[in-house]
C-alpha positions as CSV (number, residue, x, y, z in Angstrom):
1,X,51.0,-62.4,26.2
2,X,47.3,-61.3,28.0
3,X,49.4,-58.6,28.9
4,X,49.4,-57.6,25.5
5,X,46.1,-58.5,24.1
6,X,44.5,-56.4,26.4
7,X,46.3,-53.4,24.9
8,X,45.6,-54.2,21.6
9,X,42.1,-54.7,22.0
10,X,42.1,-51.4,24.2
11,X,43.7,-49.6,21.2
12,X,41.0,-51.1,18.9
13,X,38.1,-50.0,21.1
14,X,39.7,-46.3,21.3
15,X,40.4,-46.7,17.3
16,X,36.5,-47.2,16.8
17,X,35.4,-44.7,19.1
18,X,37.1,-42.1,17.5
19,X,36.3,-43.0,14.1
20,X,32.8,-43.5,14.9
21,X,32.5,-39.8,16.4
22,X,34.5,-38.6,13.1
23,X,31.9,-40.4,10.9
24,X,28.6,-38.7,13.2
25,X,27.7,-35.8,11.1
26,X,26.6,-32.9,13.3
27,X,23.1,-31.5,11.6
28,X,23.6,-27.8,10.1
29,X,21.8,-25.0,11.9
30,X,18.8,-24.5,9.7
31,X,18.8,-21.2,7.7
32,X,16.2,-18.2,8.9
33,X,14.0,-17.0,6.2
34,X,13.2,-14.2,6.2
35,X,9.5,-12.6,5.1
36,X,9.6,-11.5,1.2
37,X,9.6,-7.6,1.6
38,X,6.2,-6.0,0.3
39,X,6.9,-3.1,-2.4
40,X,5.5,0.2,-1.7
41,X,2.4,0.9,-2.7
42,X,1.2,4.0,-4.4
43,X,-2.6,5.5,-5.5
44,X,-2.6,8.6,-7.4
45,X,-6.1,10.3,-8.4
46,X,-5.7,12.8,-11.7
47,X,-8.0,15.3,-12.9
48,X,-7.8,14.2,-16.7
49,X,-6.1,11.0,-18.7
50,X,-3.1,9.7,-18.7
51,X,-1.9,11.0,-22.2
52,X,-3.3,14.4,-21.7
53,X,0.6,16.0,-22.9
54,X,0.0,18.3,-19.7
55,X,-0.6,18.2,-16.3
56,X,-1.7,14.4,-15.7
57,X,0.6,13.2,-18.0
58,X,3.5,14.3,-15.9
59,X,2.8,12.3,-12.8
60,X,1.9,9.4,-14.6
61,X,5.6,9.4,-16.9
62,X,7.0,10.4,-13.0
63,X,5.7,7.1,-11.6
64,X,6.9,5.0,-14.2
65,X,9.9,6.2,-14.0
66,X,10.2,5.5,-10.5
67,X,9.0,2.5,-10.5
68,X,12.1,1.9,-13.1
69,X,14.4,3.1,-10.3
70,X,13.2,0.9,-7.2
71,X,13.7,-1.9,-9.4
72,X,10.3,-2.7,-10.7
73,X,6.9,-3.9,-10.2
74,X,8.6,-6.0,-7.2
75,X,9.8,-2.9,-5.7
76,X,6.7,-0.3,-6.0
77,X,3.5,-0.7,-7.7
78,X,0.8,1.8,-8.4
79,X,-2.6,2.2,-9.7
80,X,-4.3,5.6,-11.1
81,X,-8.0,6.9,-10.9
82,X,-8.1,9.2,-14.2
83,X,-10.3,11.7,-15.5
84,X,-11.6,12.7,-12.1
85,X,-12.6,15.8,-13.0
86,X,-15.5,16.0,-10.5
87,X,-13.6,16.5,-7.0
88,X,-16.8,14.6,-5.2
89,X,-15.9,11.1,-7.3
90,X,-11.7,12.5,-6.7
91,X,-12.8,12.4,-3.2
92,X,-14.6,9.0,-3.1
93,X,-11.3,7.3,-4.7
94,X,-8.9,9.0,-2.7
95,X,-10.9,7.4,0.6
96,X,-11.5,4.3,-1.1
97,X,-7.6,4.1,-1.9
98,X,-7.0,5.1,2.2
99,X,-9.1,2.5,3.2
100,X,-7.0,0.0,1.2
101,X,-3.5,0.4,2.8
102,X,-1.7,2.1,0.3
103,X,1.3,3.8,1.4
104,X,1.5,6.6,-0.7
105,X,-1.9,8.4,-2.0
106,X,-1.6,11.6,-4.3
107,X,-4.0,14.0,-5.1
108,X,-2.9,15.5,-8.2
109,X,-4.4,18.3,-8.7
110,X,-5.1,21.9,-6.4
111,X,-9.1,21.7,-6.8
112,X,-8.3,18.5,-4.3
113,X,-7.1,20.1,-1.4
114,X,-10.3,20.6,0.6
115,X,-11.0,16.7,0.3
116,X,-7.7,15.8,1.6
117,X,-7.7,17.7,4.6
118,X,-11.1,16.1,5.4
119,X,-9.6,12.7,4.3
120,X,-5.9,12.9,5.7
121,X,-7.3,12.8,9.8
122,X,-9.1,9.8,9.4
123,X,-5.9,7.7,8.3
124,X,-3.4,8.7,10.4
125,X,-1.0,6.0,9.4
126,X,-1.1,6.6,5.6
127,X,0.7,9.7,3.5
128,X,-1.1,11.8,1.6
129,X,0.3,14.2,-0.9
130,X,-1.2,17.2,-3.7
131,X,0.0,19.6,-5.3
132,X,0.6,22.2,-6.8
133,X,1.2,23.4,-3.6
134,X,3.4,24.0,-0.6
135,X,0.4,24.3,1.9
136,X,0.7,20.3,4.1
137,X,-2.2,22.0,6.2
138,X,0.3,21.7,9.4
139,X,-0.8,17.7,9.0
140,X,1.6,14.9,10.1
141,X,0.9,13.0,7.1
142,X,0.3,15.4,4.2
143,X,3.4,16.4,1.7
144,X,3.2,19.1,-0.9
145,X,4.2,19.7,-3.8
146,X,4.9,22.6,-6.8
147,X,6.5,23.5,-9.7
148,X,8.5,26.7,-10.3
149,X,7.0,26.6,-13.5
150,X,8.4,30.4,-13.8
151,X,11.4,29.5,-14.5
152,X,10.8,27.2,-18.0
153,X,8.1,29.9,-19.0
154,X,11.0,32.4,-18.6
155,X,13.2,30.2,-21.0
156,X,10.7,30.0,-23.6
157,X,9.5,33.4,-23.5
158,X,13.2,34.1,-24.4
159,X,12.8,32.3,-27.5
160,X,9.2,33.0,-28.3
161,X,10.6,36.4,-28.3
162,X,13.7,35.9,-30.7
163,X,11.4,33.5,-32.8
164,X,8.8,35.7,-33.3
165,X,8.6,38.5,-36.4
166,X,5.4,40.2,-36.0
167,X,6.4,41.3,-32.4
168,X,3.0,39.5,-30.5
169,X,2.9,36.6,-28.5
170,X,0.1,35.2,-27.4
171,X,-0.9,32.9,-24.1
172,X,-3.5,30.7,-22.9
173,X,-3.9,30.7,-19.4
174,X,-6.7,28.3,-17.3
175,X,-7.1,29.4,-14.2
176,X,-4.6,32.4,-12.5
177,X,-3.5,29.8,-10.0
178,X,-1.0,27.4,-8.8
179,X,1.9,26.5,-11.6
180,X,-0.7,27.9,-14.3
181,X,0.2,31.3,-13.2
182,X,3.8,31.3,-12.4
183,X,4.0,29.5,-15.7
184,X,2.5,32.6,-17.4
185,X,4.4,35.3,-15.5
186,X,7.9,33.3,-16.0
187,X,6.9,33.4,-19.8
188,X,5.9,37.0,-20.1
189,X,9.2,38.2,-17.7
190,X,11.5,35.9,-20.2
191,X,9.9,37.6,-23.4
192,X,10.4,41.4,-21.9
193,X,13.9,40.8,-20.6
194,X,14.6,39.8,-24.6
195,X,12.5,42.5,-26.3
196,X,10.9,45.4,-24.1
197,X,9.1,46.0,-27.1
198,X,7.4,42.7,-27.3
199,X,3.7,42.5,-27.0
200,X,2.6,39.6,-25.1
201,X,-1.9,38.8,-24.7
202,X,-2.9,36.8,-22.2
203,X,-5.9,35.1,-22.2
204,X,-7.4,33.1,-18.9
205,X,-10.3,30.7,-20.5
206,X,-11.5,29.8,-16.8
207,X,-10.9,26.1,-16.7
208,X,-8.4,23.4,-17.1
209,X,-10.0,21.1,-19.5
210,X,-12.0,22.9,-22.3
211,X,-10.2,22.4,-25.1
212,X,-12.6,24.5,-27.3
213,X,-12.3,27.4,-25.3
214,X,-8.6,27.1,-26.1
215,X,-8.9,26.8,-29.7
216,X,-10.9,29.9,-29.9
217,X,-8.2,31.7,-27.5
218,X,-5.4,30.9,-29.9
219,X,-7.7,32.1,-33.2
220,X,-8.6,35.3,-31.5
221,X,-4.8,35.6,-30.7
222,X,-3.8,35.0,-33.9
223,X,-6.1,37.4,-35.2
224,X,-4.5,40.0,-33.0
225,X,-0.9,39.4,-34.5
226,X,0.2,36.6,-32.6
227,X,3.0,34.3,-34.6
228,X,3.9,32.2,-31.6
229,X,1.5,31.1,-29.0
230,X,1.9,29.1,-25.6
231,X,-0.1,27.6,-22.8
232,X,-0.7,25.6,-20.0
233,X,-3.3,22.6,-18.8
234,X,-4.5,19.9,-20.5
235,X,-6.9,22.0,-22.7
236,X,-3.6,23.1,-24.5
237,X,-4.2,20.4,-27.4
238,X,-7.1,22.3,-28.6
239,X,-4.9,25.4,-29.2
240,X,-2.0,23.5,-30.6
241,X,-4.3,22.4,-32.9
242,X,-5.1,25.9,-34.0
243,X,-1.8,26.8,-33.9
244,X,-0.7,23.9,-36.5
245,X,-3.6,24.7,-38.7
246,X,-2.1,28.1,-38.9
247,X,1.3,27.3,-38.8
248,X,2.2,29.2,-35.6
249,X,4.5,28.0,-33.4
250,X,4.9,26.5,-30.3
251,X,5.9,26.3,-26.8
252,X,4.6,23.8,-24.6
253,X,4.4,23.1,-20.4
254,X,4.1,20.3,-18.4
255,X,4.9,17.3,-20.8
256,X,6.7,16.9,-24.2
257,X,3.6,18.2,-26.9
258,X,6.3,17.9,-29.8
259,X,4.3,14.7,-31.4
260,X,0.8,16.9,-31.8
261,X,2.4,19.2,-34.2
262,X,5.7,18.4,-35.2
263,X,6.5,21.2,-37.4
264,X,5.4,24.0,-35.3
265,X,5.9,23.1,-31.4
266,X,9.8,24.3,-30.7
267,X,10.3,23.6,-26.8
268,X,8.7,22.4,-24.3
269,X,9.4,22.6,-20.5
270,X,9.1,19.1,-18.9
271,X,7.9,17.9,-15.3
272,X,10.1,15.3,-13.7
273,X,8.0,14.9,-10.0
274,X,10.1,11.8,-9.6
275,X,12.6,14.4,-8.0
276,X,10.2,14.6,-5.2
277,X,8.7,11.3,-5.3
278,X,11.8,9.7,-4.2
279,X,12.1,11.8,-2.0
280,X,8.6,11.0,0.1
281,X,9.0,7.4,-1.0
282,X,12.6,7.4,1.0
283,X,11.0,9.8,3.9
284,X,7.9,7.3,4.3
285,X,10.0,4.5,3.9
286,X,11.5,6.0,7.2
287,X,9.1,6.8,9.5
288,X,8.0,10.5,8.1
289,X,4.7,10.6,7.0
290,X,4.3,14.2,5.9
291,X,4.7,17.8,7.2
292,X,6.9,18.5,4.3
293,X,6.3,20.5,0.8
294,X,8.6,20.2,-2.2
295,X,9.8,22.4,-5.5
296,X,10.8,20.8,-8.8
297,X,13.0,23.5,-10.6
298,X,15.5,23.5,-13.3
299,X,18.3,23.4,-10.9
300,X,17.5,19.9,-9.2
301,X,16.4,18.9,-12.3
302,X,12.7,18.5,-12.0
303,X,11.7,20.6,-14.9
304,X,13.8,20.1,-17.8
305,X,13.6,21.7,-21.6
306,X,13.4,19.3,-23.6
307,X,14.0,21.0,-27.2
308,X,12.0,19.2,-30.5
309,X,14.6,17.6,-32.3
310,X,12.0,18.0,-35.5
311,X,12.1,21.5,-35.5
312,X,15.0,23.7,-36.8
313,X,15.6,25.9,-34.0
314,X,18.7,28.6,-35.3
315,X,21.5,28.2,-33.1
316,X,21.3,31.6,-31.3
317,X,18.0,31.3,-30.5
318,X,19.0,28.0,-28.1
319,X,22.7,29.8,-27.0
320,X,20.1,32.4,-25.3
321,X,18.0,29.5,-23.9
322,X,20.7,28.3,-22.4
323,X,22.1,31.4,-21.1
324,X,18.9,31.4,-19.8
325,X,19.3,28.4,-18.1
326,X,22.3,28.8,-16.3
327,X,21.5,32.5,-15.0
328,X,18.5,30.9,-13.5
329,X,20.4,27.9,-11.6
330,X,23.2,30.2,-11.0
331,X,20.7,32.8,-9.4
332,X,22.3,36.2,-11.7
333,X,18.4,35.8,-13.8
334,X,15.8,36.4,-10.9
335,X,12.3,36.5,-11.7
336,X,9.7,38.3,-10.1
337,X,6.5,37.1,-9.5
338,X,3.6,38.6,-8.0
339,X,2.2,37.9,-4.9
């Protein structure tokens, strides 16, 4: 009989041992967390505002866009110095900026390109970028960019040509330089391959922002004949001004101009630099700080024609834009520019 108690209380005791170590609860490792990932940080310093329709416009549509793409304000963030006009106050923001970490600091504009190889040495962990150019200086940590803005100006000087009835076209140029004067070569090319006969005036008012000097280019064209005008730079909105008091068409550069003149502006050749941004962003992101220079085009799709849906352009007029096009992407339309 002790015989047997002994068991059973034996069996008891192993009973509650194992049903104490089922009931422990073994504590769950505790979870890593890991650091909230900073977004990218971008400065860009442009030679006139935001809404210019032209050149600054473009970079500051590009980085919205891209800031879109990443996902938002979480992803990439950016601030803008506008109207810097003066390269000494560009300069003096583009340091500032430098000094303040960012990881991406552009200088938009080709009158900045002396500052930035002044500025790029001192902060060798930060990426610089300008354009338009291909020229990095051989730095580490400077990307260029450029347009082949040749290419659009060849589109619409196809259709300025076919559009036009009085046989003149007329240009207005800022400075022979950079996108400006591929822009104005592509245009002129595109208008002769159409009509030998064409006459095309070109007028270079020496600077990018004086938008009276435009409007008197576009009267004194007008005056000459002209029934379709175009240009390039931000001073263009004093010459489509001219041009819709006149009732002459159109055909813009840079950014989409349709909303100053509705009636009158047919085409325009668009900027996307988020092509390239993206590009630098993912190269930085990386561990490449520079040493690299980019070209938007229509074939990578960082110039686009974006036609006005406002204005009734005939039907054969846009089959020979678009021939235009794809000769251009497909490399049978070559255009020669001078060197």
């Amino acid at each position: 009989m002790r015989k047997k108690l002994y068991v059973f209380v034996a069996v008891l005791l192993v009973a509650a041992f194992v049903l104490a170590a089922c009931g422990k609860s073994t504590p769950a490792p505790a979870a890593k967390t890991e650091a909230p990932k900073k977004p990218f940080r971008i400065a860009v310093v442009l030679p006139s505002s935001i809404n210019d329709l032209a050149f600054s416009q473009s970079m500051y549509d590009a980085l919205v866009a891209v800031q879109k793409q990443m996902g938002g304000k979480d992803a990439m963030q950016f601030v803008y110095s506008d109207g810097m006009y003066k390269v000494d106050d560009a300069a003096a923001a583009i340091r500032d900026y430098a000094s303040q970490g960012y990881d991406l600091i552009i200088a938009h504009g080709s009158q900045y390109g002396s500052s930035l190889q002044e500025i790029a040495p001192d902060f060798p962990n930060t990426s610089f970028a300008w354009g338009t150019t291909v020229d990095t200086f051989g730095m580490p940590n400077v990307f260029a960019y450029e347009a082949a803005s040749e290419q659009g100006g060849y589109v619409n000087g196809v259709m300025a040509a076919k559009l036009s009835k009085s046989g003149v076209l007329g240009v207005i140029g800022p400075i022979e330089t950079g996108d400006a004067s591929r822009y104005v070569q592509g245009f002129i090319a595109g208008a002769k391959a159409t009509n030998p006969n064409i006459k095309v005036n070109v007028t270079w008012t020496g600077s990018f922002s004086d938008v009276s000097a435009a409007a008197e280019a576009a009267n004194t064209h007008i005056s000459a004949g002209a029934d379709v005008l175009t240009g390039t730079a931000q001073m263009v909105v004093g010459a489509i001004g001219v041009a819709k008091e006149k009732n002459v068409l159109w055909f813009g550069t840079q950014a989409d101009q349709s909303s100053l003149a509705p009636n009158i502006v047919v085409a325009n050749q668009v900027y996307h630099w988020e092509v390239v941004l993206t590009k630098m962003i993912d190269m930085i992101q990386h561990g490449k700080l520079g040493g690299q220079s980019f070209t938007i085009n229509l074939k990578n799709g960082g110039e686009v024609i974006e036609y006005n849906p406002k204005f009734n352009l005939p039907p054969d007029v846009k089959k020979a834009a678009e021939d235009a096009i794809k000769g251009i992407e497909d490399g049978s339309i070559k255009i020669e520019l001078k060197k």
